[in-house]
C-alpha positions as CSV (number, residue, x, y, z in Angstrom):
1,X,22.9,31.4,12.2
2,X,22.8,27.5,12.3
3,X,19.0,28.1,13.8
4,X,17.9,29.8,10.5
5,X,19.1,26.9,8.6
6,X,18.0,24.2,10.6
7,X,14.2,25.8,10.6
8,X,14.5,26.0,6.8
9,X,15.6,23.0,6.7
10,X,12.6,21.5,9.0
11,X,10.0,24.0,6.7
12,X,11.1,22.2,3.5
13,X,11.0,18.6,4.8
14,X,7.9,19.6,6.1
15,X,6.5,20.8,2.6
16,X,7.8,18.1,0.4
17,X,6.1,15.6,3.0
18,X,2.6,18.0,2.8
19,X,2.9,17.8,-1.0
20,X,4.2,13.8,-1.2
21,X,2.0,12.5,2.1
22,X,3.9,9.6,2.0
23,X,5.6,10.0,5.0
24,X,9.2,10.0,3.4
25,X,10.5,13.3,5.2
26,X,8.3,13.4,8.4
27,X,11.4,11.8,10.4
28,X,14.1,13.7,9.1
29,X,11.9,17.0,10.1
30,X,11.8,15.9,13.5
31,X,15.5,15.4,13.3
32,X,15.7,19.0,12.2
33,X,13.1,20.2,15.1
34,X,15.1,18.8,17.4
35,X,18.8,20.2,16.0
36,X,16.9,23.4,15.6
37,X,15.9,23.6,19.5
38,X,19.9,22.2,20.3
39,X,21.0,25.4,18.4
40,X,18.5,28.2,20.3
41,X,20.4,26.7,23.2
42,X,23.9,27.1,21.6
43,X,24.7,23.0,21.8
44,X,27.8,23.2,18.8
45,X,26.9,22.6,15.0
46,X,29.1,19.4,15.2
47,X,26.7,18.0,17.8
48,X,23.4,19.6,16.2
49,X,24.4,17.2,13.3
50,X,24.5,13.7,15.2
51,X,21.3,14.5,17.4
52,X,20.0,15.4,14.2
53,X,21.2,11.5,12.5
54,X,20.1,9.7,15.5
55,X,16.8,11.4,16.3
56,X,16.0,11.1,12.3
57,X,16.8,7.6,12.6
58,X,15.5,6.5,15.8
59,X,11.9,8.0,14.8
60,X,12.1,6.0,11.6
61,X,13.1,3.2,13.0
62,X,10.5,2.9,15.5
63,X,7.2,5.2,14.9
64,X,7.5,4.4,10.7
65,X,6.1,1.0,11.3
66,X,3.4,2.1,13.3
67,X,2.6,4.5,11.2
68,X,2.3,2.6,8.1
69,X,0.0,0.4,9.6
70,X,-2.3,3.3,10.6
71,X,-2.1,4.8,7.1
72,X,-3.2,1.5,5.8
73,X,-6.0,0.3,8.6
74,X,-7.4,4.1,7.1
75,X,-6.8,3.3,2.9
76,X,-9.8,2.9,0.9
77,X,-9.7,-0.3,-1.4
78,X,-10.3,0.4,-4.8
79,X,-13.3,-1.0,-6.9
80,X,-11.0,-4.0,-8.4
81,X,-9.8,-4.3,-4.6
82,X,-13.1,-5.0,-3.1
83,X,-14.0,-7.9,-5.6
84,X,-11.8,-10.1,-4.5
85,X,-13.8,-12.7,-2.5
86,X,-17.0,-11.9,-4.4
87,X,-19.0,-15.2,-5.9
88,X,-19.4,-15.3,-10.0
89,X,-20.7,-17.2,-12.2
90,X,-19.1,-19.0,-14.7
91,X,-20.9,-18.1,-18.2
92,X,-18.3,-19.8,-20.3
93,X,-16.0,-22.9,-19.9
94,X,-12.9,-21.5,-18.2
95,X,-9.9,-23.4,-19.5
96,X,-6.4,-22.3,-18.5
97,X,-4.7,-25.2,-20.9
98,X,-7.6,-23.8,-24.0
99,X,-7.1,-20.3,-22.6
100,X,-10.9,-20.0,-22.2
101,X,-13.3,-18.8,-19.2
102,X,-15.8,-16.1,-19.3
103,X,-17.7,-15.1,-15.8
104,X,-20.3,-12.4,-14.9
105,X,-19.5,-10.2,-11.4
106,X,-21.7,-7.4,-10.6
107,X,-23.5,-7.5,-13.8
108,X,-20.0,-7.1,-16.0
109,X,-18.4,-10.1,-17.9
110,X,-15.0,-10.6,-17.6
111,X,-12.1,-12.9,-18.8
112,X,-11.8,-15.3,-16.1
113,X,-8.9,-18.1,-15.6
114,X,-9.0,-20.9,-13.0
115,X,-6.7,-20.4,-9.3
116,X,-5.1,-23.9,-10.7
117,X,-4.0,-24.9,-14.4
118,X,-5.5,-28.6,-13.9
119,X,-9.6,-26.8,-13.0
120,X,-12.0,-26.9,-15.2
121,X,-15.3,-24.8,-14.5
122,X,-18.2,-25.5,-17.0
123,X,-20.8,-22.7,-17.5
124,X,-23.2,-22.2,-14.6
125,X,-20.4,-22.9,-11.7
126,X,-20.3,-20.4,-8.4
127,X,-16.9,-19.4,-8.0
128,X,-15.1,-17.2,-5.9
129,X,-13.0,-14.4,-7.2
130,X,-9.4,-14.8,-5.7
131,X,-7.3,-12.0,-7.3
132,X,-7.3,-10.0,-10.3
133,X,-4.5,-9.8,-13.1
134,X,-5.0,-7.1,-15.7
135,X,-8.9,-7.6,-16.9
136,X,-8.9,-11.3,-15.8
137,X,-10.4,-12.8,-12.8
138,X,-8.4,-15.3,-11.1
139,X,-11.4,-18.1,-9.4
140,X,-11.5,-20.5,-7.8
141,X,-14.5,-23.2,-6.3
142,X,-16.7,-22.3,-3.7
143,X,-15.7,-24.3,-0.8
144,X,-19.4,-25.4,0.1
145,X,-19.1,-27.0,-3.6
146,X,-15.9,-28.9,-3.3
């Protein structure tokens, strides 16, 4: 009877990770695989439960990370993403201490603030997108420039 459970067990770890894909449940099924295969053989429930624990935990302790960085070498950046490290232009003053900056990227303006309170970027200045907070680009000089 213990097989049943385990393979239902392994079926809905298996379907919450399909519908999730963010590989939350993957180790614990494999925990469950391998406490369902223990059972077919008739190893004792008591036992069935620590293989389960360990295996669980041994597969997300070891394969998680290189998974992860497999699922990220794969993830698409996202418009916003891929602009950091573009070149603007400056199209008016940008100011942190005024709270003023204005920039063109791709054709759009933006709000644009300086990488460091003390810079000051007059119109006309190439700069180079660092990060993005909210609708503002956070710039910086172009190094050739400095």
């Amino acid at each position: 009877m213990t097989s049943i459970y385990w393979l239902v067990f392994f079926l809905i770890l298996i379907g919450i990770e399909a519908a999730s894909m963010a590989l939350t449940t993957i180790w614990f099924a494999g925990g469950a695989l391998v406490a369902f295969l223990l059972s077919l053989f008739g190893v004792e429930t008591e036992a069935q439960l620590v293989v389960f624990v360990v295996v669980s935990f041994v597969l997300l302790f070891f394969t998680r990370p290189w998974a992860m960085r497999y699922v990220e070498r794969n993830r698409t950046k996202t418009n916003v993403d891929g602009l950091v490290g573009k070149e603007a232009r400056i199209t008016g003053e940008v100011n942190n201490r005024m709270n003023t900056g204005t920039a063109i990227l791709n054709g759009q303006e933006w709000s644009a603030r300086a990488e460091k309170n003390d810079e000051v970027y007059p119109p006309d200045t190439l700069v180079t997108v660092r990060k993005i907070q909210g609708v503002k680009l956070i710039v910086s000089k172009n190094k050739e420039e400095m």
